[in-house]
N, C-alpha and C positions, 0 to 999 in steps of 0.2 A: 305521540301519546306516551305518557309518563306513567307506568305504573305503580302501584303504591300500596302498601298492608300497613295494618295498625296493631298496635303495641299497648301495651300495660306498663308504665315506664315511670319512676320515683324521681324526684328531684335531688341531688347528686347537692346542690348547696343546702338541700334541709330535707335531712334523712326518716324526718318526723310527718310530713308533709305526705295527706295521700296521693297514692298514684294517680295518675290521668294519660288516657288515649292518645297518643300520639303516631305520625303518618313516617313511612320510612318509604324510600325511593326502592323503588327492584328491579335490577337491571333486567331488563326483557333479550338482552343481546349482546354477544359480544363479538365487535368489528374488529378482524386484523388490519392490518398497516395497509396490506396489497388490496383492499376490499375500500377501505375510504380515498386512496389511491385512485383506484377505478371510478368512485362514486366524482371525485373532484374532477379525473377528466370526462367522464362521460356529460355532468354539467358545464364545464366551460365549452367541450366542442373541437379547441383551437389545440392546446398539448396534449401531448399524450400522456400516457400513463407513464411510461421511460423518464419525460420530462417532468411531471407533477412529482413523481419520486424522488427524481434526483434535486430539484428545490427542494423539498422539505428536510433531504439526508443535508444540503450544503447550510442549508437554514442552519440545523440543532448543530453542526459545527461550528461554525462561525457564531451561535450564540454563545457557547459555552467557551470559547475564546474570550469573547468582549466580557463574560460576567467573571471569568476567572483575572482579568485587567480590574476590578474594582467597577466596573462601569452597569448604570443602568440602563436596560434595552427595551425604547418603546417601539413597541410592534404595533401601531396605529388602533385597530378593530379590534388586534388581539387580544393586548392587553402590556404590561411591563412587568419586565422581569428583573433582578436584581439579586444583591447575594446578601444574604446573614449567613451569621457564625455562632456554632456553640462553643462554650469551653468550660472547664474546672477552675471553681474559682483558689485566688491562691490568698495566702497570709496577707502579706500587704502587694502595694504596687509596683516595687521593688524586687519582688519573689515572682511577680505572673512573668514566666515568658512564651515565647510561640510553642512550645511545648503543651502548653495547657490548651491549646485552642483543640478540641474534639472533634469539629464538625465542620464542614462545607454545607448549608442549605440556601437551595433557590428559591425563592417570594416571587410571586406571581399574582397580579391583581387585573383583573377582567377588563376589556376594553369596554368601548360603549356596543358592540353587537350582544356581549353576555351580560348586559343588564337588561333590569323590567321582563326577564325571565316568564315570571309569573305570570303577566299578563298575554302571554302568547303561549304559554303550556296548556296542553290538554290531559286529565287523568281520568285515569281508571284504577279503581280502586281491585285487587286481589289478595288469593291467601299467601300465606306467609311463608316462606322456603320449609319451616318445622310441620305447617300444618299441611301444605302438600305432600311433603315426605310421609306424613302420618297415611294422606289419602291413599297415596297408588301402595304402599306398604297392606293396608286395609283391604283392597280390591284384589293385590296378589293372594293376602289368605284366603278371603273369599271366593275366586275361581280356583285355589287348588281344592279347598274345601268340598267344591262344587265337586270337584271329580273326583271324589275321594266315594268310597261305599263299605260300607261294613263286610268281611266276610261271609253272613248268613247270606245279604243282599247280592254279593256279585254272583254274574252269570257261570252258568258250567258247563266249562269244555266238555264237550262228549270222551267218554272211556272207550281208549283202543282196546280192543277184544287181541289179548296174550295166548301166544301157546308155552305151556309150560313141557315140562319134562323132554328136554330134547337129548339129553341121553338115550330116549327109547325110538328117536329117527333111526330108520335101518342106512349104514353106511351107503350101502347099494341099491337103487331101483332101477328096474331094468338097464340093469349094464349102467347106469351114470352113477357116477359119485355127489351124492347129496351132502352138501357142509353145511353146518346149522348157521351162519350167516345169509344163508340164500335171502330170497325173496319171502316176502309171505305170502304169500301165493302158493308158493313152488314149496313153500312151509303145512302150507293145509294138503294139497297133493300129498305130500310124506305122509303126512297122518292119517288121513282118509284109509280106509281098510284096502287091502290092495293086497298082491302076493307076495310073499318076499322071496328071496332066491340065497342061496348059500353057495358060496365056492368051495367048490371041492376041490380037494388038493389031487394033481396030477402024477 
């Protein structure tokens, strides 16, 4: 299944020309090496994964030997490979030397398994990388939103009940030392009416 978003897209040789709907491929997946690796031996059965890996690393060697000799390499089903060159052009042909050449590129043309494509793809048409981005972007504001509430509107913590003025705790009750860190508990006892006691000096 080949998924697919469409586009608003102007014609590039006639800049005057209106736009028209056109279809763009979207990768739905992206397979590492060890994962199509696995997919090829788990279909044949007979190699392993070790072995399907090691053809494919000996393969891209050994091709890129024979294409860097001048030579084109047909791979049957795969397709053929072969080398172009860029370069800068020069004055006359007198003046070009290997200096000017730029570039190494490989040409690669599809064997007969990657033709008539078309007629054995299946699509599904989806949005577009921008306008997905827009959606879950959309849905983020709207669930923060969601939990958002006005100050008049949020709930209210209950009010802890303070004792003030603890200067006026007496240092002493019955014989114990009361520190204004205690408890609050052991806070309302202080204050609560009670006796007090004074030391007398001896």
């Amino acid at each position: 299944m080949i998924d697919y978003s469409v586009f608003m897209m102007g014609n590039p040789m006639d800049v005057d020309a209106a736009q028209k709907a056109y279809a763009k491929a979207q990768v739905s997946e992206i397979m590492p090496f060890s994962q199509f690796v696995k997919h090829i031996a788990d279909h044949n059965g007979v190699f392993t994964r070790g072995t399907v890996k090691g053809v494919i690393a000996d393969m891209c060697e050994c091709l890129v030997e024979m294409l860097l000799e001048g030579k084109k390499v047909q791979l049957a089903e795969l397709g053929n490979f072969w080398i172009s060159i860029g370069s800068e052009g020069a004055e006359d042909l007198k003046k070009f030397t290997e200096s000017n050449i730029t570039a190494v590129n490989i040409v690669f043309t599809p064997g007969e398994d990657f033709q008539n494509l078309r007629s054995r793809a299946a699509f599904n048409p989806v949005a577009s990388r921008i306008a997905q981005a827009a959606t879950l972007k959309a849905e983020k504001g709207l669930k923060a939103q969601s939990t958002w509430m006005p100050p008049k509107e949020r709930p209210r913590l209950p009010r802890m009940k303070t004792i003030r003025h603890y200067d006026k705790i007496p240092h002493f009750l019955d014989g114990k030392c009361v520190r204004q860190d205690d408890a609050q508990e052991s806070i309302r006892k202080v204050c609560a009416p009670t006796k007090r006691f004074r030391i007398r000096n001896s």
